[in-house]
mmCIF file of the N, C-alpha and C atoms, coordinates in Angstrom:
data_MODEL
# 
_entry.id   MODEL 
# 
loop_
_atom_site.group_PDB 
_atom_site.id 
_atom_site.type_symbol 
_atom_site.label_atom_id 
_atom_site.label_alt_id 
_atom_site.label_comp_id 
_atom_site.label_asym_id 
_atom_site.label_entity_id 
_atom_site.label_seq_id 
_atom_site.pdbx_PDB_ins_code 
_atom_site.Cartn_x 
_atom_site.Cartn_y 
_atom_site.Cartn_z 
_atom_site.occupancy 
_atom_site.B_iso_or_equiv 
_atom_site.pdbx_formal_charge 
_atom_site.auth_seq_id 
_atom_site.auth_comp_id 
_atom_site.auth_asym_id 
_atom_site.auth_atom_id 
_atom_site.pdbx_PDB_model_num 
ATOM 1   N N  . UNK A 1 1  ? -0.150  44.410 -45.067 1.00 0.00 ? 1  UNK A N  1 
ATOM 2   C CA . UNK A 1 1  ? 0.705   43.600 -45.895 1.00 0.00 ? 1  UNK A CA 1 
ATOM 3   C C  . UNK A 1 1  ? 1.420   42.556 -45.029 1.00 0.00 ? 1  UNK A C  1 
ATOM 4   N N  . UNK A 1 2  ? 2.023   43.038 -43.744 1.00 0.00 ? 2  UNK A N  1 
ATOM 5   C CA . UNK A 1 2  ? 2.580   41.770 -42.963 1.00 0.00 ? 2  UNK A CA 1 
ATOM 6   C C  . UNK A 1 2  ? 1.563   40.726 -42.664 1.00 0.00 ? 2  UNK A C  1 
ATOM 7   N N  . UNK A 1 3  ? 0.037   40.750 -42.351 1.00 0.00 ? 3  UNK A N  1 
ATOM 8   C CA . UNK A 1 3  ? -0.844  40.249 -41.846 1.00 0.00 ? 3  UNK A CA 1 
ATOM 9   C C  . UNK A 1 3  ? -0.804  39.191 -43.328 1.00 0.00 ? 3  UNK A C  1 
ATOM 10  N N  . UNK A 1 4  ? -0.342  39.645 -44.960 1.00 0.00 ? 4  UNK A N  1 
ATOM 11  C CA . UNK A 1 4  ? -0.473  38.539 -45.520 1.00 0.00 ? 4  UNK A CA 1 
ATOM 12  C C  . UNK A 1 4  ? 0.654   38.038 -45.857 1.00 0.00 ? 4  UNK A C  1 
ATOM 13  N N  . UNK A 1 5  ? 1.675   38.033 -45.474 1.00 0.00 ? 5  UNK A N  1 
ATOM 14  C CA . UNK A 1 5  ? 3.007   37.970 -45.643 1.00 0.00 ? 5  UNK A CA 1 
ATOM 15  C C  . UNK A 1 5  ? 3.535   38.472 -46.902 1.00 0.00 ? 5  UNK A C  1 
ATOM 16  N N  . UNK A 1 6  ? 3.498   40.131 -47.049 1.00 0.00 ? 6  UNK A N  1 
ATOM 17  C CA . UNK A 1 6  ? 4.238   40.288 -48.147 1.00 0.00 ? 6  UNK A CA 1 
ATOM 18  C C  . UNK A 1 6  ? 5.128   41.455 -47.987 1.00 0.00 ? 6  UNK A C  1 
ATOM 19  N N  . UNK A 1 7  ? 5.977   41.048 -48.447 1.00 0.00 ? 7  UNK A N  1 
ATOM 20  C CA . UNK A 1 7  ? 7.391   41.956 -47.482 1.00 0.00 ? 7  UNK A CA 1 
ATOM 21  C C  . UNK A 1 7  ? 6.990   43.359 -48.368 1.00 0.00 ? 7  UNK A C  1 
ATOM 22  N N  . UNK A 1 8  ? 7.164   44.475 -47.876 1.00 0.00 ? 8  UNK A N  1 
ATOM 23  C CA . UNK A 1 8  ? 6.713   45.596 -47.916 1.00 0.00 ? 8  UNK A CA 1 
ATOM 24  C C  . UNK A 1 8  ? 7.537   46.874 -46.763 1.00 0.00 ? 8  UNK A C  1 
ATOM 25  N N  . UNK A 1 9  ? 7.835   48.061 -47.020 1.00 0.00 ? 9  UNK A N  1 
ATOM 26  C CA . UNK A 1 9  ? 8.072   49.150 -45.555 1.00 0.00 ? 9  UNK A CA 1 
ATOM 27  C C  . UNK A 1 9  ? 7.057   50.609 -46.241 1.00 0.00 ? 9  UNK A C  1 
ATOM 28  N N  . UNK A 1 10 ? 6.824   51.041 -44.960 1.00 0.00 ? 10 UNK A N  1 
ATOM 29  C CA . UNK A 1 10 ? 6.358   52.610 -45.179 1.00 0.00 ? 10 UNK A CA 1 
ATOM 30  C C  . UNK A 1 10 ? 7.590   53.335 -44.992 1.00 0.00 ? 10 UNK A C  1 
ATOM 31  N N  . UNK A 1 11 ? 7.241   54.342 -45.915 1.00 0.00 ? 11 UNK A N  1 
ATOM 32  C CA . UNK A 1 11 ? 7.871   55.600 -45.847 1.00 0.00 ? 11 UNK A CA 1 
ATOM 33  C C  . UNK A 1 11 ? 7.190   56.566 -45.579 1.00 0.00 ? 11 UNK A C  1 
ATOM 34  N N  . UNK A 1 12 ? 8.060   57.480 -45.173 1.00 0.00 ? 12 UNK A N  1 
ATOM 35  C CA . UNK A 1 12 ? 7.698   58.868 -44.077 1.00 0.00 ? 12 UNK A CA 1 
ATOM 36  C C  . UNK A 1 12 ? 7.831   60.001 -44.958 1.00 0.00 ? 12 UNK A C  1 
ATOM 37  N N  . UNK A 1 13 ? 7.225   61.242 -44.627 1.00 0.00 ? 13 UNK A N  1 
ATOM 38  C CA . UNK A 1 13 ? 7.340   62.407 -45.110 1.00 0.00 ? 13 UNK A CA 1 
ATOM 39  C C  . UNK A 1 13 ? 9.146   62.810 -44.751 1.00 0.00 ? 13 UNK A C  1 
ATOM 40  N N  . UNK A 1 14 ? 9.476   62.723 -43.558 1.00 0.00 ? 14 UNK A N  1 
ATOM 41  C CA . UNK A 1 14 ? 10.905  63.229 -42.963 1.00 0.00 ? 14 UNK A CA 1 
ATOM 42  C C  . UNK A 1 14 ? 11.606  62.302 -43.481 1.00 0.00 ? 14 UNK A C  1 
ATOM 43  N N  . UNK A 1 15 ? 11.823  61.592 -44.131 1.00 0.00 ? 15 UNK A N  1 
ATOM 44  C CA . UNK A 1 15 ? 12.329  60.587 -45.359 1.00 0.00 ? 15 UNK A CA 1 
ATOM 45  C C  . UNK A 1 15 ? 12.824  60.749 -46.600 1.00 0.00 ? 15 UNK A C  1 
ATOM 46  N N  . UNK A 1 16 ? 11.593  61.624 -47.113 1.00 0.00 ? 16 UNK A N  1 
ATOM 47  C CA . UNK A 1 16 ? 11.494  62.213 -48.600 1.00 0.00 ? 16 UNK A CA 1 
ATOM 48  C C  . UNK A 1 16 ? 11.036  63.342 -48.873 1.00 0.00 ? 16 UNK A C  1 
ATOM 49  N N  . UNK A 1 17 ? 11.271  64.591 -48.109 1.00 0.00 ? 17 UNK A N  1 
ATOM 50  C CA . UNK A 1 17 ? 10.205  65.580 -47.935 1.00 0.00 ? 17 UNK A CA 1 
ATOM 51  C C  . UNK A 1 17 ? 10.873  66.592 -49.098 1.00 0.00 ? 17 UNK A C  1 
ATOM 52  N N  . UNK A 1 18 ? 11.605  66.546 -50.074 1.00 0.00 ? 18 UNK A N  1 
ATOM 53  C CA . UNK A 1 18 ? 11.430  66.740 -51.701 1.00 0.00 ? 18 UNK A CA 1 
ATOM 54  C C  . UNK A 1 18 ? 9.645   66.458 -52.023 1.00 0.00 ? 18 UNK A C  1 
ATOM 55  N N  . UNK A 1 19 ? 9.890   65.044 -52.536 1.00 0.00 ? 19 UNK A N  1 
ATOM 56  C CA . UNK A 1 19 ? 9.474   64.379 -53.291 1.00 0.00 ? 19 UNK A CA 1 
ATOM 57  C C  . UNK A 1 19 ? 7.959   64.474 -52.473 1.00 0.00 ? 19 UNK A C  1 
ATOM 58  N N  . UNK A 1 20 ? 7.767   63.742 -51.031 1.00 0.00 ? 20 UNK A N  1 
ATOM 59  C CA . UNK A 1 20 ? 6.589   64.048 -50.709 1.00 0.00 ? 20 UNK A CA 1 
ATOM 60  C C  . UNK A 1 20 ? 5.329   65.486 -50.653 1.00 0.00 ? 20 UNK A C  1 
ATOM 61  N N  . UNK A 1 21 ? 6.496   66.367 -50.835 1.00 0.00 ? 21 UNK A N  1 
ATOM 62  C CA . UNK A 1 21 ? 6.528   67.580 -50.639 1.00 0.00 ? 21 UNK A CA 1 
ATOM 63  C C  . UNK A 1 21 ? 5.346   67.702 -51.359 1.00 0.00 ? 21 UNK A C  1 
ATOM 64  N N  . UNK A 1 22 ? 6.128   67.553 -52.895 1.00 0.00 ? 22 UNK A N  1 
ATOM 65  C CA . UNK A 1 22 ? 5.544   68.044 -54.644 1.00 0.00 ? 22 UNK A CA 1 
ATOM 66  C C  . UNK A 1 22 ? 4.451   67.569 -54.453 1.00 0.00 ? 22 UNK A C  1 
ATOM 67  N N  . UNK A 1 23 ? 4.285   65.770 -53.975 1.00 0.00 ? 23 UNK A N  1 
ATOM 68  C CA . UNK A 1 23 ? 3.150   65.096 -53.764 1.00 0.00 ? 23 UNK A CA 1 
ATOM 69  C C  . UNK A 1 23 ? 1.927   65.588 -53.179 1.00 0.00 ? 23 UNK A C  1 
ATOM 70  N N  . UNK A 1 24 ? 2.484   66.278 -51.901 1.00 0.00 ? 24 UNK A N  1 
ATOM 71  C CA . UNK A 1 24 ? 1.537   66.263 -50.806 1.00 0.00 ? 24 UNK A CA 1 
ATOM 72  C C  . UNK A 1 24 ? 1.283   65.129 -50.149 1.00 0.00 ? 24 UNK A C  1 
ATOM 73  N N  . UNK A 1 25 ? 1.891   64.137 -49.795 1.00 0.00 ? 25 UNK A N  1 
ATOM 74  C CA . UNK A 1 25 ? 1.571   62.782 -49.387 1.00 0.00 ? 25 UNK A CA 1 
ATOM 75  C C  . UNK A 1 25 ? 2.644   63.129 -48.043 1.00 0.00 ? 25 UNK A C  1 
ATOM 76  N N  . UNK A 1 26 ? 1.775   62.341 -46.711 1.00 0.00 ? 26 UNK A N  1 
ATOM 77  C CA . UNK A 1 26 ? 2.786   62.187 -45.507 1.00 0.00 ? 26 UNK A CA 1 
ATOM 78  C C  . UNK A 1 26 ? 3.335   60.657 -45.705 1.00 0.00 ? 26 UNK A C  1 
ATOM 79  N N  . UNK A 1 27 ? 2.814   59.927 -46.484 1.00 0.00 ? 27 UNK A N  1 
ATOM 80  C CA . UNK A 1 27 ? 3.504   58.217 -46.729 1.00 0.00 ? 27 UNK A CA 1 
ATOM 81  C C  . UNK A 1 27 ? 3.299   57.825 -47.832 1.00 0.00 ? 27 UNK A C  1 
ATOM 82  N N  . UNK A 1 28 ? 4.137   56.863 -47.755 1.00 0.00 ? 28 UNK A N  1 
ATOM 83  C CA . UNK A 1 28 ? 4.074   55.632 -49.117 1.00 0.00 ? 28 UNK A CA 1 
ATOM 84  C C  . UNK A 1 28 ? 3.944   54.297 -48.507 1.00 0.00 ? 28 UNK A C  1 
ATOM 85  N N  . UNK A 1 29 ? 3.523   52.995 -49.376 1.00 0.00 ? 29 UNK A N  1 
ATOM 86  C CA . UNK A 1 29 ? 3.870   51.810 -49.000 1.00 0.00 ? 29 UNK A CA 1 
ATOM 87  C C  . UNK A 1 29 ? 4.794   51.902 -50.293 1.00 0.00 ? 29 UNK A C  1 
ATOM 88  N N  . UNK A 1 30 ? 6.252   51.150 -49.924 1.00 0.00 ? 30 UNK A N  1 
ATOM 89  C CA . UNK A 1 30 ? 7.000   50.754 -50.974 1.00 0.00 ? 30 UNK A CA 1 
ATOM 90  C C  . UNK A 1 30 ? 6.917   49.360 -50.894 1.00 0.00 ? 30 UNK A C  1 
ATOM 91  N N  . UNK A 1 31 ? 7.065   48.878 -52.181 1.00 0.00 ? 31 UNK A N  1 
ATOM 92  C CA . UNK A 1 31 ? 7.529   47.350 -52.798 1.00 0.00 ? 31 UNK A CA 1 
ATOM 93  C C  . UNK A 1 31 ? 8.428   47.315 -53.232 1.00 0.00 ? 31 UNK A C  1 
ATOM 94  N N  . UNK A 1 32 ? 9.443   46.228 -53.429 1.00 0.00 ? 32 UNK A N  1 
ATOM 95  C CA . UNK A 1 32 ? 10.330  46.277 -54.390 1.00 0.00 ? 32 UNK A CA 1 
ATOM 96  C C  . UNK A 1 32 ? 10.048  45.235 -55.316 1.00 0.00 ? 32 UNK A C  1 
ATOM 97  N N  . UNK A 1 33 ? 9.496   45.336 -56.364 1.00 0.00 ? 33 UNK A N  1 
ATOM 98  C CA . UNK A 1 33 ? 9.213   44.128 -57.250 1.00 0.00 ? 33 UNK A CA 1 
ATOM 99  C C  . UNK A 1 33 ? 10.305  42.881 -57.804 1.00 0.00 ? 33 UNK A C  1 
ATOM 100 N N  . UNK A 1 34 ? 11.547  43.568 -57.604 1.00 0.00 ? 34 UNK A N  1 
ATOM 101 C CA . UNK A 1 34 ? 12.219  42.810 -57.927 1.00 0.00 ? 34 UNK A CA 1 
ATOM 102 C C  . UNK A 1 34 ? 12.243  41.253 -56.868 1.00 0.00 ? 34 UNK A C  1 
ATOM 103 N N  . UNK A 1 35 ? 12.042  41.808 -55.985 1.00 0.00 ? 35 UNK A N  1 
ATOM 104 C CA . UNK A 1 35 ? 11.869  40.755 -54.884 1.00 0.00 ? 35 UNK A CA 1 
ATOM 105 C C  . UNK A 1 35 ? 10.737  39.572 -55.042 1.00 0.00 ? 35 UNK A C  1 
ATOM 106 N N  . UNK A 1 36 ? 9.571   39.824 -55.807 1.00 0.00 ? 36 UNK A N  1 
ATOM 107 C CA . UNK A 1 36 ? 8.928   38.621 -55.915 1.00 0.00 ? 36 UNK A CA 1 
ATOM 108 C C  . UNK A 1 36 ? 9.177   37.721 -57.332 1.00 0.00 ? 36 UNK A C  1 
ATOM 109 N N  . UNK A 1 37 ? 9.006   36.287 -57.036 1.00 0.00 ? 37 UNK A N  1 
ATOM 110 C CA . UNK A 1 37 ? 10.219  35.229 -57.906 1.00 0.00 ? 37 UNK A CA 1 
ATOM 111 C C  . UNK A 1 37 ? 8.846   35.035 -58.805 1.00 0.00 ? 37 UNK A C  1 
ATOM 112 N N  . UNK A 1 38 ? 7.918   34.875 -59.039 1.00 0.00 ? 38 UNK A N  1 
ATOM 113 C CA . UNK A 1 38 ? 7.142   33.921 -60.031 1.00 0.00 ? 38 UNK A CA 1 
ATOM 114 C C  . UNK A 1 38 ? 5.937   35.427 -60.260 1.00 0.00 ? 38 UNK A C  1 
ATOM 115 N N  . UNK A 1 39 ? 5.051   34.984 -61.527 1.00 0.00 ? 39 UNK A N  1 
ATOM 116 C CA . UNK A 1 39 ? 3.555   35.899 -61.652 1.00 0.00 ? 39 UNK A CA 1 
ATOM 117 C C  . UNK A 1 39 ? 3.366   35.702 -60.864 1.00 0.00 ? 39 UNK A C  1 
ATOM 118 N N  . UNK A 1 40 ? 2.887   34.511 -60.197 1.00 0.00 ? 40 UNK A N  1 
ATOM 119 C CA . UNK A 1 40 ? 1.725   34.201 -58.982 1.00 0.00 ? 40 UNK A CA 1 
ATOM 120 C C  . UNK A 1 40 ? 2.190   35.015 -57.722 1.00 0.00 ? 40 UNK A C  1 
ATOM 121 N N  . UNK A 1 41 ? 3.240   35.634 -57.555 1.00 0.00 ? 41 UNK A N  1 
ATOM 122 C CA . UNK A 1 41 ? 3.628   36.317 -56.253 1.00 0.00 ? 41 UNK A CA 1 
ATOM 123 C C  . UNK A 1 41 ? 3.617   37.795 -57.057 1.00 0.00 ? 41 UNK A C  1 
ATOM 124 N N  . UNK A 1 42 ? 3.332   38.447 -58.043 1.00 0.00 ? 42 UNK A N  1 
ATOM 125 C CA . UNK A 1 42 ? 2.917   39.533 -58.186 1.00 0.00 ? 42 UNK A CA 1 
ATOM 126 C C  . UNK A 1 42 ? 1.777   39.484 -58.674 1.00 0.00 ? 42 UNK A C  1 
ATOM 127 N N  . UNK A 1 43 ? 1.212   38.767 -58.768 1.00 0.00 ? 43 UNK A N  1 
ATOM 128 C CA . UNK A 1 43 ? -0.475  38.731 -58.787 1.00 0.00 ? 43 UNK A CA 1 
ATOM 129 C C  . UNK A 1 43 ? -1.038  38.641 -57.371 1.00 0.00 ? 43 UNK A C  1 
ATOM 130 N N  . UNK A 1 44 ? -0.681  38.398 -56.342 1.00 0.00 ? 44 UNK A N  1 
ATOM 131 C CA . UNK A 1 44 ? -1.100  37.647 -54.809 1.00 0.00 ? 44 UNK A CA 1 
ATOM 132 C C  . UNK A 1 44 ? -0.874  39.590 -54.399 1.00 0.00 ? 44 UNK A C  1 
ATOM 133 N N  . UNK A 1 45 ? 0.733   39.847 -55.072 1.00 0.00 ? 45 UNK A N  1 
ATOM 134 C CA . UNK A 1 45 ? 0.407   41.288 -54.358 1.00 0.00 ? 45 UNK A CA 1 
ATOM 135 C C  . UNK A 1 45 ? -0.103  42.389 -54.543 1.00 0.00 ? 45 UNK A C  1 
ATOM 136 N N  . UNK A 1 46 ? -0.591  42.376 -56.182 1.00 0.00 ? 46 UNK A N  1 
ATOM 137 C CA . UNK A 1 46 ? -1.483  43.186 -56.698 1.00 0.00 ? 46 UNK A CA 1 
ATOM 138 C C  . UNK A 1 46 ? -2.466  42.965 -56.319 1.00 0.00 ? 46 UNK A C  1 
ATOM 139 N N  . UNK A 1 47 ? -3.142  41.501 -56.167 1.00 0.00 ? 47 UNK A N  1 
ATOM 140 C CA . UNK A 1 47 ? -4.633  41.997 -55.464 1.00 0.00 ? 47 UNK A CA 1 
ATOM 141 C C  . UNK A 1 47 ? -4.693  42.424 -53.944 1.00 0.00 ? 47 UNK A C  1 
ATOM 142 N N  . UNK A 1 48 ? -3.762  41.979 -53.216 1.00 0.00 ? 48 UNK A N  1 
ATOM 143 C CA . UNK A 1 48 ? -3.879  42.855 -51.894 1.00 0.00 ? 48 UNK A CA 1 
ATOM 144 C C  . UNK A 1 48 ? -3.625  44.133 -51.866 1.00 0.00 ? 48 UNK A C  1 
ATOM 145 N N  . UNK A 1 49 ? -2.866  44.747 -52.972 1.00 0.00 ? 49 UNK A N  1 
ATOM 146 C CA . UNK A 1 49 ? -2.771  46.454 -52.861 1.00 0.00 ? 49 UNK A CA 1 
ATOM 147 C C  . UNK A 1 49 ? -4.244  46.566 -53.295 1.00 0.00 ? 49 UNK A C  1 
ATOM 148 N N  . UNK A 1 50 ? -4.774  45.989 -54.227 1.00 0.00 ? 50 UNK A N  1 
ATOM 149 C CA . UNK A 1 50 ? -6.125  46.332 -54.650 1.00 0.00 ? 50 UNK A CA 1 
ATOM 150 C C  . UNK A 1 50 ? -7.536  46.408 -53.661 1.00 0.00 ? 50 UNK A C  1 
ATOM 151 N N  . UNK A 1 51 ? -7.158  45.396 -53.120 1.00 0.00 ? 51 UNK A N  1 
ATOM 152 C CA . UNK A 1 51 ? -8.000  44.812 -52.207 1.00 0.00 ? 51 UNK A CA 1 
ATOM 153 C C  . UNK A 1 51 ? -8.335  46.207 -50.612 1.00 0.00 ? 51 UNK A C  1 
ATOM 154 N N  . UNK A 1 52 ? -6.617  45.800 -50.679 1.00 0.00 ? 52 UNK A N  1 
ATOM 155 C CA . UNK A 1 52 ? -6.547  47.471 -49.135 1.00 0.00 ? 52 UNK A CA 1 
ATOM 156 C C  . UNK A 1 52 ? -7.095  48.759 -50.018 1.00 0.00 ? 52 UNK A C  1 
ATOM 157 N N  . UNK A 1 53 ? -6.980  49.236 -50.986 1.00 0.00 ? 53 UNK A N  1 
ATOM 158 C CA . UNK A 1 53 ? -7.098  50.222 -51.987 1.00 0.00 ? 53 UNK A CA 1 
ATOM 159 C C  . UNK A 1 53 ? -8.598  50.342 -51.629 1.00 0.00 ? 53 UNK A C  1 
ATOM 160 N N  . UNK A 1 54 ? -9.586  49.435 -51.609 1.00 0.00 ? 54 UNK A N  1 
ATOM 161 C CA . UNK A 1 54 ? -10.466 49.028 -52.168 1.00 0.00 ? 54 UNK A CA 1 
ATOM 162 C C  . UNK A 1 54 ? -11.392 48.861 -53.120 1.00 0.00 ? 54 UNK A C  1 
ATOM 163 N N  . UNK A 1 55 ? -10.746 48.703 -53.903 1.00 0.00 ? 55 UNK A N  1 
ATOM 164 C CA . UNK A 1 55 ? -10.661 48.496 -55.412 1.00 0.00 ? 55 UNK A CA 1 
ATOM 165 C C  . UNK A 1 55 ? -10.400 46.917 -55.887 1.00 0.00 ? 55 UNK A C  1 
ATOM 166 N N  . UNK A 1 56 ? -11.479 46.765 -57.188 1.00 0.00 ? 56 UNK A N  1 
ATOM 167 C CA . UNK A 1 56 ? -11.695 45.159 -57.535 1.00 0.00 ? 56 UNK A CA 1 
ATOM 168 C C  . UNK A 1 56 ? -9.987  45.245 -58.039 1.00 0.00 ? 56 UNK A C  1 
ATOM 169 N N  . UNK A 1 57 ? -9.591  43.838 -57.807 1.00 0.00 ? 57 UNK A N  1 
ATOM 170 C CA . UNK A 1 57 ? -8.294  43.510 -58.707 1.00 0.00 ? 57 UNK A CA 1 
ATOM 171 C C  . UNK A 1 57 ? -8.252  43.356 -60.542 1.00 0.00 ? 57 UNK A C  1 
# 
């Protein structure tokens, strides 16, 4: 996500280890959506989650 400039952090298991717990997940990528201003900047970041996913957008 930095490589396309889209502000983004990981989270850790020792972070959330409730929640990751239930999951079973050692990470997350979080977004905060509120942060992008127009569609075109949550469309740009849906297809790069899609894209890393690898999965069509």
């Amino acid at each position: 996500m930095d490589a396309r400039r889209i502000n983004s952090a990981l989270s850790y298991r020792e972070f959330a280890q409730f929640d990751f717990g239930d999951k079973d997940v050692d990470w997350c990528l979080r977004l905060s959506p509120h942060y992008y201003n127009t569609e075109r900047e949550v469309d740009d970041v849906a297809a790069a989650v899609a894209e890393l996913a690898g999965r069509p957008a």
